[in-house]
LODO-468893 format. One line per field, with one value per residue (C-alpha): residue in one letter; residue number from 1; x, y, z. Coordinates in nm, 4 decimals. Example, Ala and Ser with C-alpha at 12.3 -4.5 7.8 and 13.67 -1.06 7.14 Angstrom:
% residues 2
residu [A,S] $
num [1,2] $
x [1.2300,1.3670] $
y [-0.4500,-0.1060] $
z [0.7800,0.7140] $
***
This chain:
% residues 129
residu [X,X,X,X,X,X,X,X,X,X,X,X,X,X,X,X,X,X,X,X,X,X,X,X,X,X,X,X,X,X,X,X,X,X,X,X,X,X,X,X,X,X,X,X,X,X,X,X,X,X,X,X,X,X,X,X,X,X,X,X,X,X,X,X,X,X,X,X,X,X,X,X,X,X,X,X,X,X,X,X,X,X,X,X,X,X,X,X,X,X,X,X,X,X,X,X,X,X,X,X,X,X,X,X,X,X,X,X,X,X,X,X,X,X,X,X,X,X,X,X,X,X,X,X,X,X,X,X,X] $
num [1,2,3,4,5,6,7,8,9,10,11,12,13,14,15,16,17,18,19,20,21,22,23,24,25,26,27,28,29,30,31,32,33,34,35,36,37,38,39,40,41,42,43,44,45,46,47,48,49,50,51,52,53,54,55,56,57,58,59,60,61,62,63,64,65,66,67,68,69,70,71,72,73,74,75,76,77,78,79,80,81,82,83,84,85,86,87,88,89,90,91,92,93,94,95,96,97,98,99,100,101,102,103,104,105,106,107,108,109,110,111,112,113,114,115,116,117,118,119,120,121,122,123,124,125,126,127,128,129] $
x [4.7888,4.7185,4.8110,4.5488,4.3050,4.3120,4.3618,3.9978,3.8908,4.0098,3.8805,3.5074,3.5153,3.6281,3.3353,3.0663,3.2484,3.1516,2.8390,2.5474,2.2464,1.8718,1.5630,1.1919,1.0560,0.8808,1.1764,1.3017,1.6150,1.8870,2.1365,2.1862,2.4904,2.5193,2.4641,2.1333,1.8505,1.5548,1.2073,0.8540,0.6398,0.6582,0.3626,0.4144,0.6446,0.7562,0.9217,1.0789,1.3853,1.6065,1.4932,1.2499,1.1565,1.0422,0.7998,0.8815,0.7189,0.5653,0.1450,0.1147,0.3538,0.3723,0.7485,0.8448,1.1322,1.2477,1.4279,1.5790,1.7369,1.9337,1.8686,2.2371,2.1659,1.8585,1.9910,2.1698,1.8068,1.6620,1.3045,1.2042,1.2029,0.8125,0.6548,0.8887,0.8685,0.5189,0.2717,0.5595,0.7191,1.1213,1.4195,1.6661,2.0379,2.1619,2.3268,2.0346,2.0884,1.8577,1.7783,1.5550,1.4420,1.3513,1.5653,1.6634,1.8400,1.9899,1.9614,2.2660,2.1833,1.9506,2.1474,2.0055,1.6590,1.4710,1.1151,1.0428,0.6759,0.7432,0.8084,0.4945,0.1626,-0.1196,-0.3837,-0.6462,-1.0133,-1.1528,-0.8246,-0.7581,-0.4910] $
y [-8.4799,-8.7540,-9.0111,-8.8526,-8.9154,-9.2101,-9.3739,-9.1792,-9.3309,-9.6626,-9.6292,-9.5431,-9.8304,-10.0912,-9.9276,-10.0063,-10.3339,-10.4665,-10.2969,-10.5180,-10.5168,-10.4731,-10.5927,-10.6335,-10.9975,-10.8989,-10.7912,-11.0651,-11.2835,-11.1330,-11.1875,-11.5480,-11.6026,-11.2500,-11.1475,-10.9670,-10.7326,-10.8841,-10.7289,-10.9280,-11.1078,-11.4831,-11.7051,-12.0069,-12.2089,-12.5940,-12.7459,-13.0330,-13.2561,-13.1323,-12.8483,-12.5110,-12.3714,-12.0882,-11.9470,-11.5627,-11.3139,-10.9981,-10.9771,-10.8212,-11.0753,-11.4345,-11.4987,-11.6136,-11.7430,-11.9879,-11.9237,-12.2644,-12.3116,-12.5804,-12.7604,-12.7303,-12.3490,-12.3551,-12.2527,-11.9505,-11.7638,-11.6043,-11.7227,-12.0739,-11.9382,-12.1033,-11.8796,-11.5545,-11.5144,-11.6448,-11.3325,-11.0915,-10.8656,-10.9559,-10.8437,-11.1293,-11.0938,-11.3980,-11.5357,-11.6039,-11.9739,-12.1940,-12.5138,-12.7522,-12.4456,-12.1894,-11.9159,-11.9933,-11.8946,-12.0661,-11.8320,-11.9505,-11.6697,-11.4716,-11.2006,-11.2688,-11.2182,-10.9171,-10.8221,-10.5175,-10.4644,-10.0506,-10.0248,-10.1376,-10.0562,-10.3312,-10.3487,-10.0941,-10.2667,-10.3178,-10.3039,-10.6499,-10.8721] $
z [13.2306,12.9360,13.2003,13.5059,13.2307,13.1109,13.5050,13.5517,13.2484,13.3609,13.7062,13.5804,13.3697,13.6126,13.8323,13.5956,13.4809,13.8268,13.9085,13.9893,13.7525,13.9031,13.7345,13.7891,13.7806,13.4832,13.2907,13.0851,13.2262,12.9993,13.2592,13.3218,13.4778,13.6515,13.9768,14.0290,14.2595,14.1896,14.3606,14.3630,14.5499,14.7030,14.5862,14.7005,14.8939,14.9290,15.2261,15.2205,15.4128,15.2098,14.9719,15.0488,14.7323,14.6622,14.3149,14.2700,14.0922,14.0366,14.0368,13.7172,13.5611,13.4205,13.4035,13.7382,13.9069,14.1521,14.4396,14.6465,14.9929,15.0400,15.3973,15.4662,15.4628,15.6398,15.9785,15.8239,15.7820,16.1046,16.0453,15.8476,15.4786,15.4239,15.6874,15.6980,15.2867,15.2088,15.0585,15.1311,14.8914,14.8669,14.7420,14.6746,14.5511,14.3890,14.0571,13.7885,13.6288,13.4180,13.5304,13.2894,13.0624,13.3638,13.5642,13.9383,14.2371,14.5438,14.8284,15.0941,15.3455,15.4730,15.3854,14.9969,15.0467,15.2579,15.3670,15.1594,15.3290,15.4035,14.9759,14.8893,15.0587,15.1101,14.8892,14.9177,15.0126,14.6185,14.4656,14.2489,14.3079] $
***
């Protein structure tokens, strides 16, 4: 019986010892390093030879965060990443890491980063940004 109990134990433990973490853009980045669900919206976007990146965040924040796509990965996304992600609402999944002072991600597949456009309605006519 003792033993039953403490493999449960164990079990539930090794369950949340591995569980993903979700956050808001807007929450703070407590959990560089870790693997994360981020949700927000996709400001802006630079292409270039042999970088896109990405500025992501929510509208009613000012911590952002930067999401990059190496051009080696580039043909693993369905759409080109500046005009399929620009002014849409997103959900990435990705490993949070500072580079020079500020949190970013390297997305190397399209299956990192969605189109969340049903979750959140378009603004109402009168409604601020």
């Amino acid at each position: 019986m003792k033993s039953a109990l403490l493999f449960s134990l164990a079990t539930v433990l090794s369950f949340t010892a591995f569980a993903q973490n979700q956050t808001q853009a807007n929450k703070p980045f407590t959990t560089i390093g870790d693997t994360v669900h981020l949700i927000g919206f996709v400001t802006k976007v630079n292409y270039s030879a042999d970088l896109t990146v990405m500025n992501f965040s929510r509208k009613d924040s000012t911590q952002s965060i930067t999401l990059n796509i190496r051009s080696t990965d580039r043909y693993k996304f369905k759409e080109a990443p500046e005009t399929a992600f620009l002014n849409q609402y997103v959900q990435v999944k990705g490993k949070v890491e500072i580079y020079r002072g500020k949190p970013q991600m390297t997305l190397h597949s399209g299956q990192q980063i969605s189109i969340l456009q049903e979750a959140f309605p378009p603004n109402q006519p009168g409604e601020p940004l």
